[in-house]
N, C-alpha and C positions, 0 to 999 in steps of 0.2 A: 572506552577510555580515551582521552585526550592524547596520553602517549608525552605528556609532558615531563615525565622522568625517565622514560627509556621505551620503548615501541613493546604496547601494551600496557605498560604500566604508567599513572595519572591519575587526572580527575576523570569520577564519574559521567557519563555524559547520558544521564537518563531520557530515556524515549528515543535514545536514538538509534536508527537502526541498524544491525549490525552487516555493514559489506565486506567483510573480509573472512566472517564464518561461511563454511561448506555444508550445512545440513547432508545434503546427496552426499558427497566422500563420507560423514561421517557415520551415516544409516547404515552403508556401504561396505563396513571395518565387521558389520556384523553376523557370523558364521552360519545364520539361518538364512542368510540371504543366498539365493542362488547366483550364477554368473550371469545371467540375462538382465536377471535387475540390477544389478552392479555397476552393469552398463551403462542401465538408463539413470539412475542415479550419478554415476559420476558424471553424467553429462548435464546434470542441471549446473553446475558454475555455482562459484561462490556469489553471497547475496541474495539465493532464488531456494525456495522452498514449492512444493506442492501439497497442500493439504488433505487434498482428495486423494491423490493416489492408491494410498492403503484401501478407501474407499470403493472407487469405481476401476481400480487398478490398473488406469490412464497415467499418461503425465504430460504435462504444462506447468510446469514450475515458472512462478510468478514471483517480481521482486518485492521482498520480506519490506512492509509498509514501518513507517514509524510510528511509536507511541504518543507524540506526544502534541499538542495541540488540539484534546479530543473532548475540551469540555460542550456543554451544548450539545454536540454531537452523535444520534440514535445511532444512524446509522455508518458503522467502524470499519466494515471489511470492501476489499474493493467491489462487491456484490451485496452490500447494502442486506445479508442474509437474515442478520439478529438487530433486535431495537435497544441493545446498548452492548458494553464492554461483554459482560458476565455470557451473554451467550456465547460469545466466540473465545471466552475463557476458557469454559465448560466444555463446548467441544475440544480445543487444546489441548486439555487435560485429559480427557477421558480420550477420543478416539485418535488421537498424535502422541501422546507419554504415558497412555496405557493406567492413568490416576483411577484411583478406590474410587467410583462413583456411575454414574450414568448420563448420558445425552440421548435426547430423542429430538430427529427431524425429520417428519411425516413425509414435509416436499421432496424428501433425497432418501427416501424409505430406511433411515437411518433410526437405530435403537440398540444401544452398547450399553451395555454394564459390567463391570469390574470390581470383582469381590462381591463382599455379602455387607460391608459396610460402605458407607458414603464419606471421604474426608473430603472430597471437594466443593461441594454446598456451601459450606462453615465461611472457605477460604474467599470466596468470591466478591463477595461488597466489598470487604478491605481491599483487594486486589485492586476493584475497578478504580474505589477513590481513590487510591495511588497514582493510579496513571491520566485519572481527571486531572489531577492536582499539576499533573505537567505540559507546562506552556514550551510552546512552539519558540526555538533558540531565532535572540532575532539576527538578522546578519553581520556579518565581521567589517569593521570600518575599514571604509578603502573598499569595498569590494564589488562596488557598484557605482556604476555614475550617476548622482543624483538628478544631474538636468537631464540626462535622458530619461531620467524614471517619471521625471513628471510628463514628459510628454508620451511617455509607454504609456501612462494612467489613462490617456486621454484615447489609445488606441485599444487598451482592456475594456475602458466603458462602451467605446464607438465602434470605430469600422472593425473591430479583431471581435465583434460579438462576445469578448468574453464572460463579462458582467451578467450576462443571460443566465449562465447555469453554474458560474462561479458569484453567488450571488453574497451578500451578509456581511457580516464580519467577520464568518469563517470563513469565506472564498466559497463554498458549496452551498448549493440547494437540495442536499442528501435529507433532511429532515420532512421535505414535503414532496419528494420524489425520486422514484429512478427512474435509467433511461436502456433503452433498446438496443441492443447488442451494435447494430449498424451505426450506433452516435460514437463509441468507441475508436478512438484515432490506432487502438493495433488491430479490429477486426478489419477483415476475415480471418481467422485463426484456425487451426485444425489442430487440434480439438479447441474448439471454441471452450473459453476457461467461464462465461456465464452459461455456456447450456449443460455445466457442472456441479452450478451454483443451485440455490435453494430459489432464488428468483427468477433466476434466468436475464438477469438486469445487470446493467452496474451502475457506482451510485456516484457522484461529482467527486474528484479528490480534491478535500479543502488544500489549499494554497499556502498558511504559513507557515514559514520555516522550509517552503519549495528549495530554499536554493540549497537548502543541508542534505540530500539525498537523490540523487542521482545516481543508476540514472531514471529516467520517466515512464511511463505510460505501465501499466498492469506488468507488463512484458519484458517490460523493460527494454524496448527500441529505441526512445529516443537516448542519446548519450548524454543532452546540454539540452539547457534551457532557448536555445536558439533554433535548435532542432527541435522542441516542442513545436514551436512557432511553426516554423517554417513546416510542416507537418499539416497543423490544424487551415494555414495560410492555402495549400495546396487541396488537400481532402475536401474542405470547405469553397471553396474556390472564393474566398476573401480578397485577393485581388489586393495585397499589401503590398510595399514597396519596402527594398531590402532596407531601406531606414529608418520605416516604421514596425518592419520585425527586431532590428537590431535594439530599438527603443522601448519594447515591448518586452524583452528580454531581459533588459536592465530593470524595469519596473517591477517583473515579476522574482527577480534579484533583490530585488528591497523588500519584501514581505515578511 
């Protein structure tokens, strides 16, 4: 919600994601859960979910991505696992809210079923075209300096290489590729959250509607879009000048 009539209550703000929900506290309220996980649950922070954990019974909670801006787009999750929406629905459903139905994923020796009938099959096409249907919000007037964006544009396409793998109209090159744990501006990680994935990859995060969510990276390390920057600026040894991070920053503010 926008929070336009009272904190909570407003307009819809579909696809977006939600940072003020606790998944971990709220897992955590539940009486079959022992005090060790309770722990590690409440310690994932608001905004961060773990998918796997029930899973491999790790945790690396990773910030809750947005829905919205996914048309075009195969690959949705930050590990590029399923070639559209309905796979990573599918799993949602069945092995995260426990839904009437089945997921099998061979790479993650993964095969759940729940009940004897199947409701969430039916639910899935509708679902996805739902959330295809929703475009990436663009940014709030005032909120960016336009003459710096156009010369950020000039240091996305140039010396910030970023136009390399944020490439298209959606800002990624997730549809013809993923990349190797080490491209990753939060690896090294322990537990590494792709050597829990189905790929063991992660895939480009497309760019618009960047400035709606915050904060950055799988991990969520960076806090601001400057910290991106300065980040990829450093890791990469790009060799920016703090005017042409600051500019870049702006530009990726206009998306």
């Amino acid at each position: 919600m926008d929070n336009s009539f009272a904190p909570g209550i407003g307009r819809r703000l579909d696809g977006w994601p939600n940072r003020d929900i606790n998944p971990g506290a709220i897992i955590a309220l539940s009486p079959a859960i022992d005090d060790a996980m309770k722990k590690v649950l409440n310690a994932w922070g608001a905004g961060k979910y773990d998918p796997r954990s029930n899973i491999d019974g790790l945790s690396k909670p990773v910030v809750i991505p947005p829905a919205f801006g996914l048309a075009g787009i195969h690959r949705i999750t930050y590990t590029g696992d399923g070639e559209d929406i309905m796979y990573w629905n599918r799993y949602v459903a069945v092995s995260q809210m426990g839904g009437l139905g089945s997921v099998s994923e061979p790479r993650l020796n993964i095969s759940i079923t729940n009940g004897t009938e199947d409701l969430v099959t039916s639910k899935l096409p509708a679902l996805q075209a739902y959330q295809l249907s929703l475009s990436a919000p663009p940014p709030p007037a005032g909120s960016f300096d336009p003459v710096a964006a156009v010369r950020g544009r000039l240091v996305f396409e140039g010396a910030g290489r970023c136009a390399t793998c944020h490439s298209g109209p959606a800002f990624t090159d997730a549809n013809s590729g993923l990349h190797p744990p080490v491209d990753s501006m939060a690896e090294p990680e322990t537990p590494s959250y792709a050597s829990r994935s189905a790929t063991k990859q992660y895939r480009t995060t497309p760019l618009k509607g960047v400035w709606q969510h915050p904060p950055y990276f799988h991990d969520g390390s960076a806090a601001t879009l400057p910290d991106v920057v300065n980040t990829y600026n450093t890791k990469q040894g790009l060799g920016l000048s703090s005017g042409d991070i600051a500019d870049l920053a702006e530009y990726l503010k206009a998306l």
